[in-house]
C-alpha positions as a Markdown table, in Angstrom:
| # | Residue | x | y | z |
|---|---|---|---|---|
| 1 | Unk | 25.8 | 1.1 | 21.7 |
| 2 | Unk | 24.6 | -1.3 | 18.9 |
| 3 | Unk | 25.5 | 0.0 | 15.2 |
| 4 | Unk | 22.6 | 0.1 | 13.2 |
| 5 | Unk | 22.8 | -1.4 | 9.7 |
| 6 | Unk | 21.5 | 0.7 | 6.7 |
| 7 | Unk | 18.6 | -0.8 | 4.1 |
| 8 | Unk | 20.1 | -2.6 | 1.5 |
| 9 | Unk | 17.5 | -2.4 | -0.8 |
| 10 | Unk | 15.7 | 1.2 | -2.1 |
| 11 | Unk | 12.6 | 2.4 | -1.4 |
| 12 | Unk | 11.6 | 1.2 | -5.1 |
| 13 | Unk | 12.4 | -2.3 | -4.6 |
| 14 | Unk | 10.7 | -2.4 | -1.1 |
| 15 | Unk | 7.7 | -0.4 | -2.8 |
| 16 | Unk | 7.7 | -3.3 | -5.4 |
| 17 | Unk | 8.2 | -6.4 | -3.4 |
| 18 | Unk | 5.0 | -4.9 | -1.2 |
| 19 | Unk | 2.8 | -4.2 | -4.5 |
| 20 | Unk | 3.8 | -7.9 | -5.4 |
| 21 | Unk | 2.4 | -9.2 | -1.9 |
| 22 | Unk | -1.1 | -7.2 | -2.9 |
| 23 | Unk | -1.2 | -8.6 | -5.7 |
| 24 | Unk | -1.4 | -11.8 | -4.6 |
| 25 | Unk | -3.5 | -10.8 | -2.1 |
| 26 | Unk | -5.7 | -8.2 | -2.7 |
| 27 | Unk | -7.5 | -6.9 | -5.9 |
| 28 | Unk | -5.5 | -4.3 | -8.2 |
| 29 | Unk | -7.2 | -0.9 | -6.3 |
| 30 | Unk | -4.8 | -2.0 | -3.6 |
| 31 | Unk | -1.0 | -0.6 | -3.7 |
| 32 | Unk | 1.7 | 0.6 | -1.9 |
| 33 | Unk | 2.4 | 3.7 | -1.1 |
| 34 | Unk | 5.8 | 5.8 | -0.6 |
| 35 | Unk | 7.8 | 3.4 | 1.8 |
| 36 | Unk | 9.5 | 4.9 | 5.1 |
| 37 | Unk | 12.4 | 3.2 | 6.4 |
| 38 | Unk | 12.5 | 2.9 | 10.0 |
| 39 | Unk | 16.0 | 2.6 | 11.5 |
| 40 | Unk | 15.0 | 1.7 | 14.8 |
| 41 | Unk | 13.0 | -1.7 | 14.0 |
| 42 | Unk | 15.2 | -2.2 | 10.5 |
| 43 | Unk | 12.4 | -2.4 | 8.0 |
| 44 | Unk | 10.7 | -0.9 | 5.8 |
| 45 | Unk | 7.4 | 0.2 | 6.7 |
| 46 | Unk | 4.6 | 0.7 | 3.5 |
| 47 | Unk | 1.4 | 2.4 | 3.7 |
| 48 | Unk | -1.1 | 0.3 | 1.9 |
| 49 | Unk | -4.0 | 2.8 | -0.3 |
| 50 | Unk | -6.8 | 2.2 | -1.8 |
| 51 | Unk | -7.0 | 4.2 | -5.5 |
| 52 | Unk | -8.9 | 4.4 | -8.0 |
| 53 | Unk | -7.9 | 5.8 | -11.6 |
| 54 | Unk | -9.1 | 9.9 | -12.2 |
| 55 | Unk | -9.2 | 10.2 | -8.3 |
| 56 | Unk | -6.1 | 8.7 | -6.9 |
| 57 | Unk | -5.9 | 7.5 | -2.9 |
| 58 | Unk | -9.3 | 7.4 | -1.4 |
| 59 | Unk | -7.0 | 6.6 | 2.2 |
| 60 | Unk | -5.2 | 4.1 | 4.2 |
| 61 | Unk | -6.2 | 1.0 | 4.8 |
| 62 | Unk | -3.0 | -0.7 | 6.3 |
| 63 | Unk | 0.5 | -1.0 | 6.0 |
| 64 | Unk | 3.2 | -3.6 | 5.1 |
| 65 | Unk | 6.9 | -4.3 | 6.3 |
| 66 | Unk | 9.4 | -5.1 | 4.2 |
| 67 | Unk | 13.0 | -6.5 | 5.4 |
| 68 | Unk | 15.6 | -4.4 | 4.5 |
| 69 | Unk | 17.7 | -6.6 | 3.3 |
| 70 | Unk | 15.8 | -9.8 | 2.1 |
| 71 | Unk | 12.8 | -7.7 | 0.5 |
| 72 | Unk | 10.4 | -10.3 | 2.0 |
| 73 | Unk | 7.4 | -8.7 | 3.4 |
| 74 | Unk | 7.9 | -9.1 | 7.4 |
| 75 | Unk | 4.1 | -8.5 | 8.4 |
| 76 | Unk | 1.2 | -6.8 | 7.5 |
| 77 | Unk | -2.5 | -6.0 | 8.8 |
| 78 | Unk | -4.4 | -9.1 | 8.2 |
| 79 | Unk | -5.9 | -8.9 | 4.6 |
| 80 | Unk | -9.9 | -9.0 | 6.0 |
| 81 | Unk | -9.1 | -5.9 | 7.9 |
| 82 | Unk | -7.4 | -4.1 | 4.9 |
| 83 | Unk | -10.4 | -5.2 | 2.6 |
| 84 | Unk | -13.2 | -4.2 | 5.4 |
| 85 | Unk | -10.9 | -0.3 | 5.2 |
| 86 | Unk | -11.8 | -0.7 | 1.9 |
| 87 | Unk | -14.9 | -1.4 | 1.2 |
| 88 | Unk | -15.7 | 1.6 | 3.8 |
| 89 | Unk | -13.7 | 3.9 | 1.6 |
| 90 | Unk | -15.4 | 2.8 | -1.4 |
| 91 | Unk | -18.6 | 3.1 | 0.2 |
| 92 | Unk | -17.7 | 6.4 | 1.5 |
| 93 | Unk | -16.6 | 8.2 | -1.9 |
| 94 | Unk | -18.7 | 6.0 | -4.3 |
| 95 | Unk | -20.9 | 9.1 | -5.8 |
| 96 | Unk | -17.3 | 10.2 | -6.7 |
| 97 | Unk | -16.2 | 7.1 | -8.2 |
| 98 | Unk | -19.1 | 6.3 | -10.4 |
| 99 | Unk | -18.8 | 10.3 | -11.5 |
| 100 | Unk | -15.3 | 10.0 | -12.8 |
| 101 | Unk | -15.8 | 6.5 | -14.9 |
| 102 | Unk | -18.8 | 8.7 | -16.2 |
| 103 | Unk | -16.6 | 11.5 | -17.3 |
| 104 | Unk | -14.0 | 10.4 | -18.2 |
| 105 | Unk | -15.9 | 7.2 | -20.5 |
| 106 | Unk | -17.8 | 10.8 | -22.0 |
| 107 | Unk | -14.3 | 12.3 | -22.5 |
């Protein structure tokens, strides 16, 4: 039996290291969300949201692996894919969107 090693890093800093990847990549409705590590394949693996302020997550639209131990991201689903998921969310809940910059610029 193989011993499995244990993430050296915390969620936070693997959340971090993956926001900093979309941020290089991606515009700023783009973030991580709560990290998951996954003992089998030793990495961390991220959910990637799209958000928008006064809604929060409109939904997935990929996910990111970080390395455990290096905090370098490990792979990810290609960035046209991810910004394809979400321009479909945005399409989807744009009514909503447009409402709550309304509101909350009337507030």
């Amino acid at each position: 039996m193989i011993a499995q090693a244990t993430a050296k890093i915390s969620a936070l800093e693997a959340e971090a290291a993956a926001n900093l990847f979309l941020s290089d990549h991606l515009p700023d409705r783009y973030c991580a969300d709560d990290p998951q590590y996954d003992a089998i394949t030793q990495v961390w693996r991220i959910p990637v949201i799209l958000a928008y302020p006064f809604i929060g997550s409109l939904g997935a639209v990929g996910e990111l692996t970080v390395n455990p131990f290096s905090k370098a991201v490990v792979s990810h689903t290609p960035i046209d894919q991810m910004r394809q998921r979400g321009q479909a969310l945005y399409q989807q809940n744009r009514e909503a969107i447009e409402a709550a910059f309304l509101s909350a610029g009337n507030a």
